[in-house]
Structures are given as structure tokens and as C-alpha cells.
C-alpha positions in Angstrom: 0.5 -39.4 -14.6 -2.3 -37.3 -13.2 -0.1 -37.4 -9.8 2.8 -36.6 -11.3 1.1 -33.5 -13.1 -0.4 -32.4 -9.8 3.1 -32.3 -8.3 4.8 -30.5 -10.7 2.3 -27.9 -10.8 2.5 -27.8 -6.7 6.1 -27.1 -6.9 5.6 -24.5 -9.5 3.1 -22.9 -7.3 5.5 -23.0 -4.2 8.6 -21.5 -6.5 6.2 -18.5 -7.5 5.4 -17.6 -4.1 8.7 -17.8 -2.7 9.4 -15.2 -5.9 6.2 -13.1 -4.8 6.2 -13.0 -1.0 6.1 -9.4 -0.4 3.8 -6.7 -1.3 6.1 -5.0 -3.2 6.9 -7.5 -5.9 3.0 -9.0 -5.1 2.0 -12.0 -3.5 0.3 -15.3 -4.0 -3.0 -15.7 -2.4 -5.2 -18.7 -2.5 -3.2 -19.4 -6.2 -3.4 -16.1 -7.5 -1.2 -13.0 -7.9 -1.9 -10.2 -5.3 -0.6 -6.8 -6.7 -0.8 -4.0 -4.3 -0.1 -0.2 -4.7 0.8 2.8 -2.7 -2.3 5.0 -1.3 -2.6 8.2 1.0 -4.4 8.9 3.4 -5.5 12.1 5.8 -5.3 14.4 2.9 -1.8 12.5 1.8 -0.6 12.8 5.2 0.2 9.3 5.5 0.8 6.4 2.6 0.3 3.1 3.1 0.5 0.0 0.2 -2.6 -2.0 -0.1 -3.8 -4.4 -2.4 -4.7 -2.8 -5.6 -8.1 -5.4 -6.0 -9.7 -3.6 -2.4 -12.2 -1.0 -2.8 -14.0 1.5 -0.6 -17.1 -0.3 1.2 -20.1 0.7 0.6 -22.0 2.9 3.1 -25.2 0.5 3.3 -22.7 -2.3 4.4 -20.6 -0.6 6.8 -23.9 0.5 8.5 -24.4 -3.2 8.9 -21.2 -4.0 9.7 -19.8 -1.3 12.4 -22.9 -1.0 14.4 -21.7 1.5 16.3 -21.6 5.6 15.6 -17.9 5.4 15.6 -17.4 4.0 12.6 -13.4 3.8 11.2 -12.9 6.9 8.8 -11.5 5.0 6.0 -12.3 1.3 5.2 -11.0 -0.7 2.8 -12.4 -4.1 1.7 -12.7 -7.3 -1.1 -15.8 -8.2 -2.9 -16.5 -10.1 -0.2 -16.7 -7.8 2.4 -14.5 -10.9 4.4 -11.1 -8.9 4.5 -10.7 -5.5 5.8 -8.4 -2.9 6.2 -9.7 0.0 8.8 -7.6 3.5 9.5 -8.8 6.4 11.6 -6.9 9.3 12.5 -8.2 10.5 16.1 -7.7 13.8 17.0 -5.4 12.8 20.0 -1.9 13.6 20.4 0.2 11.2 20.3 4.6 10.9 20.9 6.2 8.3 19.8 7.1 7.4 23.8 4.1 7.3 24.1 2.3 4.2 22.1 2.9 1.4 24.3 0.8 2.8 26.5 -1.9 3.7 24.4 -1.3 -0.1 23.0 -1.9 -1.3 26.5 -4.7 1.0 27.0 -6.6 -0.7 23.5 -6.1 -3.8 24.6 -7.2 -3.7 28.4 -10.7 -2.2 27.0 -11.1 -4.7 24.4 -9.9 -7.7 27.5 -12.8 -6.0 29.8 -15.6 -5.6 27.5 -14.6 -9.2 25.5 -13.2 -11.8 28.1 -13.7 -14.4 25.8 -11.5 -13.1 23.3 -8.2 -15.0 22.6 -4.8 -12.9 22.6 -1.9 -14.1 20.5 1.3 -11.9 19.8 1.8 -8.2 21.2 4.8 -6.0 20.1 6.2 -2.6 20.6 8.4 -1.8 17.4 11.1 1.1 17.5 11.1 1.4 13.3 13.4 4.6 11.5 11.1 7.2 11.9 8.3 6.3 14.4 7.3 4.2 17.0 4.5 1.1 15.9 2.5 -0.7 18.6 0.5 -4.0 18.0 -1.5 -6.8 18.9 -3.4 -9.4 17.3 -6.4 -11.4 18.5 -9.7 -13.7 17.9 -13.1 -12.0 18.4 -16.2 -13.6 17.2 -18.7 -12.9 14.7 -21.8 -13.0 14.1 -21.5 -16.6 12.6 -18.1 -17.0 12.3 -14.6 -16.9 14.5 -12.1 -13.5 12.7 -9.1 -12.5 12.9 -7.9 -9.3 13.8 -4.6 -6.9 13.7 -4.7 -3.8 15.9 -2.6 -1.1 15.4 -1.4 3.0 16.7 1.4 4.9 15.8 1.7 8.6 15.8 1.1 10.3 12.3 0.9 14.0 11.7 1.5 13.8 15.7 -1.9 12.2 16.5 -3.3 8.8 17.0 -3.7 6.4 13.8 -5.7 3.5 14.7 -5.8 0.7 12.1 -7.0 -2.3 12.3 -6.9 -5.6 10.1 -9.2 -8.6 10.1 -10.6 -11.6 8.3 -12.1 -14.7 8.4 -10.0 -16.6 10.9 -9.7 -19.7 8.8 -7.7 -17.8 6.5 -5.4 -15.7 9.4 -2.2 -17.7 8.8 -2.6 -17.0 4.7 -3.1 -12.8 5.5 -1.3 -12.1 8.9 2.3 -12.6 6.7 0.6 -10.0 4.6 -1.1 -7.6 6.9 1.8 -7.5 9.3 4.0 -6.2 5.6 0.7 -3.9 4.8 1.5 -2.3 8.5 5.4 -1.9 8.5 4.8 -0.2 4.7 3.1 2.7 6.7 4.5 5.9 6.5 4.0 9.7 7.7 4.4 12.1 4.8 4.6 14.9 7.6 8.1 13.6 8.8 9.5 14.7 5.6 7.5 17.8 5.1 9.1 19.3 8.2 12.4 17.8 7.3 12.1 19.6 4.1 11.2 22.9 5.2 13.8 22.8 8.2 16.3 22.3 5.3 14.7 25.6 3.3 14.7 27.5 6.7 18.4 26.8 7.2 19.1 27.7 3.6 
């Protein structure tokens, strides 16, 4: 009986997820319900949807965390400080032509100053109003192997950088999710301009 039950409740656990497999209607994560909700960014010059259960880490812990001076601007994390979500807006202009390059550029430094860094999928994505660039890779820790998603596309006509990571015995449970968190990524400043070229012709 105790098999039986532990079947059933599999296959109930499978049914809800294919139910809740995008970040819009939430998704299940290690057996629980992952809600997520729309944020802005860059004084709400971007919005982005991110799991509503992340918070802003702490300053103590991203001194210990991003060694170096330049730190990401925003970061968002768990409890655990395992999974993050990183976005900085650097004051570079960027085109939408123009991200593939940058892309290459990102990840020709990281190849040079980390050659024993393993390099998975890389993609140049043409979406409705911009142009998304991104790669994913394995870097190592300080005791343990992560995961990491790297991307740029242009917002508010200069560089956003963001980058996703977490412990890389858990990438195939959050790339699915982080790849959703990137493509829900979009530039309030699009529309702004769209809206006042529509008052300027009026």
C-alpha cells in the first residue's frame, strides 16, 4: 500500500507542475509552489518577474560574496544566499545590432581569465522589441561547482548585464526557470517614447 500511496502522490506531483510550469501561473520547485511577481528596475525603467520569496541581500554578505569593487547594482537572492539574480545597468550605449558582440566580448574575458570554466549553450535572440544575448556556463566556487546565466540587452539604450546562478546540482531544476525570468524582461522606455511620439503627432 505504502508503494501504491507513494505513486499516486508522484503522479499528483507531476500533473501540478505540468499545470504550473511558467512563472506566470507559478512553478513547482523542489515540491513547492514558486509564485513570482512583476518588479522594476533603474527607476522603473525596466520590469522584470521574479520570484516573489527573493529578497534584497544583505550588504555584509554581498561584501563576502562579490569580492570585487564592482559589485552588481541590484541583487536579488533566497534565504540561502545559494540562488541569485544579479542586474546592472552600465552606463554604456548599447543598439540592439550591437549585443552579439558585446556577448562575444563577455564571454572571451570570462574564457581568458577562467580556462577551466565549462561552456554550454550561447544564443543571440531577435525578441519584439529588442535584441537578447546569452550564454550559460560552470565556474567554480569556493567549495562547490555553480551555475551560471549571463545576459545583455539594450535598456533605456545602455548595457543591462544580468546574470543568474546557483548551486550547479540544482541547474537543470532553475535554468527552465531563469531562462523564463530573462525572456519576461522588458524596457519601460520603449513604450514611453512610443507614447509620447503618439502625443507629438496628435
Amino acid at each position: 500500500m505504502a508503494y501504491e500511496d507513494e505513486k499516486i502522490i508522484q503522479m499528483m506531483n507531476i500533473y501540478k507542475a505540468e499545470l504550473h510550469e511558467d512563472i506566470y501561473a507559478g512553478m513547482y520547485m523542489k515540491g513547492e509552489m514558486l509564485k513570482f511577481q512583476k518588479e522594476y528596475l533603474f527607476d522603473d525603467n525596466m520590469s522584470i518577474m521574479l520570484p516573489e520569496s527573493l529578497i534584497d541581500m544583505p550588504e555584509e554578505m554581498i561584501k563576502i560574496k562579490y569580492l570585487m569593487e564592482q559589485r552588481p547594482k541590484i541583487i536579488k537572492t533566497n534565504e540561502a544566499y545559494s540562488v541569485n539574480f544579479t542586474f546592472n545597468l552600465l552606463p554604456v550605449d548599447l543598439v540592439n545590432e550591437q549585443v552579439s558582440n558585446l556577448l562575444n566580448i563577455f564571454q572571451n574575458t570570462i574564457k581568458s581569465t577562467q580556462p577551466s570554466y565549462i561552456f554550454y549553450e550561447k544564443k543571440v535572440e531577435q525578441l519584439a522589441l529588442f535584441t537578447l544575448g546569452w550564454f550559460d556556463f560552470k565556474s567554480h566556487g569556493v567549495d562547490a561547482k555553480i551555475y551560471n546565466l549571463m545576459y545583455c540587452l539594450p535598456v533605456a539604450g545602455k548595457v543591462m548585464h544580468g546574470v543568474f546562478n546557483c548551486p550547479m546540482a540544482e541547474a537543470e531544476l532553475w535554468k527552465p526557470c531563469a531562462l523564463q525570468v530573462m525572456h519576461s524582461i522588458e524596457d519601460l522606455t520603449i513604450e514611453k517614447m512610443e507614447q509620447e511620439a503618439g502625443s507629438d503627432e496628435r
